[in-house]
C-alpha positions in Angstrom: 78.7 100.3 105.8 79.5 103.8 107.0 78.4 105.5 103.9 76.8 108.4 105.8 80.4 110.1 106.5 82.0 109.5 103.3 79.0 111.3 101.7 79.2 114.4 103.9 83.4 114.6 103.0 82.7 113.8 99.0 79.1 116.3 99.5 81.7 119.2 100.7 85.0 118.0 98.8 82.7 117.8 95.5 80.1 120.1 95.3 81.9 122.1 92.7 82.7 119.3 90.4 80.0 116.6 90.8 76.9 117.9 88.9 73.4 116.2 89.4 71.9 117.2 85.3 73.4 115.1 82.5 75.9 116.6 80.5 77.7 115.9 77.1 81.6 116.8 76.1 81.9 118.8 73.5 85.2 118.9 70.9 87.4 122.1 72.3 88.4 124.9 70.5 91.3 126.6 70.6 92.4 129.1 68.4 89.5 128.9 65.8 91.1 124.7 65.1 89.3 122.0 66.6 91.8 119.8 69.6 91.1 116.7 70.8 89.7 116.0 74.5 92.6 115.5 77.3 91.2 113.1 79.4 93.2 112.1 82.7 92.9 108.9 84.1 93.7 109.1 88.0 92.5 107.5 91.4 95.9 108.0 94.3 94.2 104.4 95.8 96.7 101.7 93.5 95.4 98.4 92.3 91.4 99.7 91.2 92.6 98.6 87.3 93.4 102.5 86.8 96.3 101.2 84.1 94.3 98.5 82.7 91.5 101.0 82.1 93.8 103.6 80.4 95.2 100.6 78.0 92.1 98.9 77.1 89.9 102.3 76.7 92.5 104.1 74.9 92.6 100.8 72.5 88.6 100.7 72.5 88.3 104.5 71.1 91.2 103.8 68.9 88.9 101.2 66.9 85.9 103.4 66.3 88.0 105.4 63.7 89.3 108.2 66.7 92.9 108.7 66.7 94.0 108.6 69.9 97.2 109.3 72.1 98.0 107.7 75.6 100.2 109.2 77.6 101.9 106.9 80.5 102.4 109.2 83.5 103.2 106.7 85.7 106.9 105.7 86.6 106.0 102.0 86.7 105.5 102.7 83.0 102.9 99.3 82.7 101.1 101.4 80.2 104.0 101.3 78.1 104.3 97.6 78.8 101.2 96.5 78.1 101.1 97.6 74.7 104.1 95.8 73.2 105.8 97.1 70.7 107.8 97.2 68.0 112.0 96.3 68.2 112.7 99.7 66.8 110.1 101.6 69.4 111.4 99.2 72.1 115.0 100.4 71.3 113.9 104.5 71.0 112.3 103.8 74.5 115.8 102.3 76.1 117.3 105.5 74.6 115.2 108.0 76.1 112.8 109.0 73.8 110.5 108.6 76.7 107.8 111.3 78.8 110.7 112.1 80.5 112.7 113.9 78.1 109.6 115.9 76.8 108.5 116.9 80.3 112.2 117.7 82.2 114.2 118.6 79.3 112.0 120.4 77.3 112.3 118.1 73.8 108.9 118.6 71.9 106.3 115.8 72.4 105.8 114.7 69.1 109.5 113.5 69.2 108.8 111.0 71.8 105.5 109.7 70.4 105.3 106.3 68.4 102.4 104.5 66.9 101.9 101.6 68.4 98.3 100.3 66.5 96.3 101.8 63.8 94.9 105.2 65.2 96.7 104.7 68.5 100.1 106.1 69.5 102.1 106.1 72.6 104.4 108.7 74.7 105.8 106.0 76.8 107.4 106.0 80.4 110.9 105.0 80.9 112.6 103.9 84.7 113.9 107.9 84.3 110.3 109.0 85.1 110.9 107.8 89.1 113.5 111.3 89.2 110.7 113.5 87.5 109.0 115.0 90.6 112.3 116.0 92.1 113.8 117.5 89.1 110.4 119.8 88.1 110.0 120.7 91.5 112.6 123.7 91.1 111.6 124.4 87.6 109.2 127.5 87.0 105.5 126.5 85.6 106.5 123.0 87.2 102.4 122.0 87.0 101.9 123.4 83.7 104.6 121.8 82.0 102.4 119.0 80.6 99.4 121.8 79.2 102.6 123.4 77.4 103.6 120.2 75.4 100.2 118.9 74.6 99.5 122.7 72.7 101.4 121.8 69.6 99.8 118.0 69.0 96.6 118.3 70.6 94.9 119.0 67.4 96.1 116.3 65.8 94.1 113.3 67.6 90.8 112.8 69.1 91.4 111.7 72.6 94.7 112.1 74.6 94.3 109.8 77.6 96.9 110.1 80.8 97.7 107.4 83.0 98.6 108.7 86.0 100.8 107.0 89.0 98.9 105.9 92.2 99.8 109.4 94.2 98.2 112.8 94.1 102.0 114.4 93.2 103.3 116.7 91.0 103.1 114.5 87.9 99.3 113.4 88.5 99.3 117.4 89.3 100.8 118.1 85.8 98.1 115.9 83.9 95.3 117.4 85.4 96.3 120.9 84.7 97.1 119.5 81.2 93.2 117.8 80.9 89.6 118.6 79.8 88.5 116.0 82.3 89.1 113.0 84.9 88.1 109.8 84.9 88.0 107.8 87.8 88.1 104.1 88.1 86.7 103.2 91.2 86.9 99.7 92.7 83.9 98.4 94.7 85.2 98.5 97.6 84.3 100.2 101.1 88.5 101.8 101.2 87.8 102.5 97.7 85.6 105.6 98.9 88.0 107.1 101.2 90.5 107.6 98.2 87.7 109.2 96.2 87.0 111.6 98.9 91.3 112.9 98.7 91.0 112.7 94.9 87.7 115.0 94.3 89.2 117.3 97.4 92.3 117.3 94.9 90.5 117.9 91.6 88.4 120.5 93.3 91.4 122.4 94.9 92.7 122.5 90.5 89.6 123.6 89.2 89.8 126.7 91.9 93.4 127.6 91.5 95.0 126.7 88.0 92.7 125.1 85.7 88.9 126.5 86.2 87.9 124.5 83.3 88.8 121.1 84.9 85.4 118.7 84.7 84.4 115.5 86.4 84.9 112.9 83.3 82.9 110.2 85.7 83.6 107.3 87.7 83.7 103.8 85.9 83.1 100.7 88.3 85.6 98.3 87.8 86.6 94.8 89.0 82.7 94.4 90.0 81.9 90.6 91.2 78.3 90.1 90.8 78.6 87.4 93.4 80.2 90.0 95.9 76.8 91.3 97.9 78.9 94.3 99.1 79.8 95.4 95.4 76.6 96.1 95.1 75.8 98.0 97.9 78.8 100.1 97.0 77.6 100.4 93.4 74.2 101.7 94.8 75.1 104.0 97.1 77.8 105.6 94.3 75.3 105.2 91.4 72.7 107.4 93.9 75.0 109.7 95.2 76.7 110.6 91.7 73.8 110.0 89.6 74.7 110.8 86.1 78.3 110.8 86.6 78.8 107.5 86.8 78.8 105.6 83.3 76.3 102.8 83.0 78.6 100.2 81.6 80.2 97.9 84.5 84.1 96.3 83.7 83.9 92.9 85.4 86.8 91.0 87.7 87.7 88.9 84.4 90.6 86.6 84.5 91.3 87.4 80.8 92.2 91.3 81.8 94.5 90.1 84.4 96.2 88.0 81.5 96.5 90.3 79.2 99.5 92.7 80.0 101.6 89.9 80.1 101.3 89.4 76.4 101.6 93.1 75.8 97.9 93.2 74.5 94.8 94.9 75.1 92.1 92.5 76.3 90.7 93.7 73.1 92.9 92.0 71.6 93.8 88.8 73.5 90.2 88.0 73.9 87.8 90.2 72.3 84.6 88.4 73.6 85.5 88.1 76.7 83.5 90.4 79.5 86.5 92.6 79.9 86.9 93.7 76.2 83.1 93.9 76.0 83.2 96.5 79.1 85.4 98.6 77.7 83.9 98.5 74.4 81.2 99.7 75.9 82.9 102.5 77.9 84.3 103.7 74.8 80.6 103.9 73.5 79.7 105.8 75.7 82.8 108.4 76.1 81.8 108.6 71.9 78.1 108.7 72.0 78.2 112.0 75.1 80.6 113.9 72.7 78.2 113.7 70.0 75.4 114.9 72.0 73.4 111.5 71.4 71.8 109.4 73.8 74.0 106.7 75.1 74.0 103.0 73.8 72.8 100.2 75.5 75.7 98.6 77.6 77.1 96.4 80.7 74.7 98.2 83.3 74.4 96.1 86.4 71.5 97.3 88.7 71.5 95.6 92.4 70.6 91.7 92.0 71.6 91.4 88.8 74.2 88.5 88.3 77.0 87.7 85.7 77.1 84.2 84.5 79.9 82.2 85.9 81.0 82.6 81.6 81.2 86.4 81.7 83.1 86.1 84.6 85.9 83.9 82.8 
């Protein structure tokens, strides 16, 4: 594997963002009042569970007692999907009451957001969404538009997650400019590193110009086969490049996070002991135990050699 050249590009690309000493999140403060953490979910390379992650994390932090608000960026709107809702938010969606209206006609945010489980509420994503990009491209602040909404209601959850559409755009631009911090799922996959190298080029290029503040999250490894020799490798070389920025727990290929969406549930909640749900379990573990400036909990940490029973892998 040609690792050697993607390290140089992500060495250069990164250098600002990707920090070698371990590092905890702390709650913002704006104002003197105390606003929940923006985190945006983004990788421009489509199918590394990017969605999934944003659904089943958001669901995760939502039952450790954080309120939490995810925010479907992405036109394809799965986010929205995947958590089925109620006939009465189903019916506010089909009228409108979507991202869309908050972000191009300038309707307040907390308008458009519904709760959708205990502690977690949704801004959904409506077929209108596909139009954003060309509409705000005219519009003055076009990239801050998001950051400007989220002022009024971030002090009112926990977390705010984004899921962002497979493109490096003007709406993926908007939730970074909007966020504390990225998190990257990252398939293990050789392709999987040339994406990383545009995205941390892309982050990097946001910290410098419109939102200094703008920190590395982490990577997550997802749809790791044990059985796969090469997911390994890749999960080496990543783990040794990035060190502490990549999280120790592991989300598994898992047939049961594939099902899921298609019952409009979390994994969490269509098969809680499955090896999906426990990854993200753990994820969200971990997000919690960093912001509270405590050493991390034990989790799904796969080291090279290690195996996942043909069980977990179900």
């Amino acid at each position: 594997m040609n690792w050697r050249r993607h390290r140089e590009l992500i060495s250069l690309t990164g250098r600002d963002i990707i920090s070698t000493g371990h590092s905890f999140h702390v709650k913002t403060v704006e104002c003197g009042v105390d606003v929940g953490r923006v985190i945006t979910v983004a990788n421009q390379k489509g199918g590394v569970g990017k969605t999934t992650t944003a659904i089943n994390l958001a669901f995760a932090l939502a039952q450790t007692s954080h309120r939490v608000l995810l925010i479907d960026l992405d036109p394809q709107g799965n986010a929205t999907s995947g958590l089925s809702c109620s006939d009465e938010i189903r019916n506010a969606l089909a009228s409108g009451k979507t991202i869309y209206e908050a972000l191009v006609s300038g309707g307040a945010i907390s308008d458009i957001v519904h709760q959708v489980r205990p502690d977690l509420f949704l801004a959904g994503a409506g077929a209108d969404l596909v139009g954003a990009e060309i509409e705000m491209a005219t519009m003055p602040g076009r990239e801050r538009r998001l950051r400007a909404l989220l002022y009024g209601v971030r002090d009112k959850y926990n977390y705010v997650l984004i899921d962002t559409p497979p493109s490096l755009g003007l709406l993926t631009l908007n939730a970074l400019v909007a966020s504390d911090t990225v998190l990257i799922p990252m398939q293990c996959e050789y392709y999987a590193l040339e994406g990383l190298t545009s995205l941390l080029g892309t982050i990097k290029r946001v910290k410098e110009q419109l939102r200094p503040a703008l920190e590395l999250e982490g990577l997550v490894l997802t749809m790791f086969d044990s059985r796969n020799r090469l997911c390994h490798e890749i999960a080496r070389e990543v783990r040794e490049h990035f060190t502490d920025k990549v999280f120790k727990s592991v989300i598994p290929r898992n047939v049961r996070l594939s099902e899921s969406p298609s019952h409009g549930l979390s994994v969490l909640e269509y098969e809680a002991k499955s090896a999906g749900a426990e990854g993200y379990r753990d994820l969200a573990a971990e997000i919690v135990a960093r912001d509270n400036g405590v050493a991390e909990p034990a989790s799904t940490q796969l080291e090279p050699g290690d195996s996942l029973s043909e069980e977990v892998q179900k």
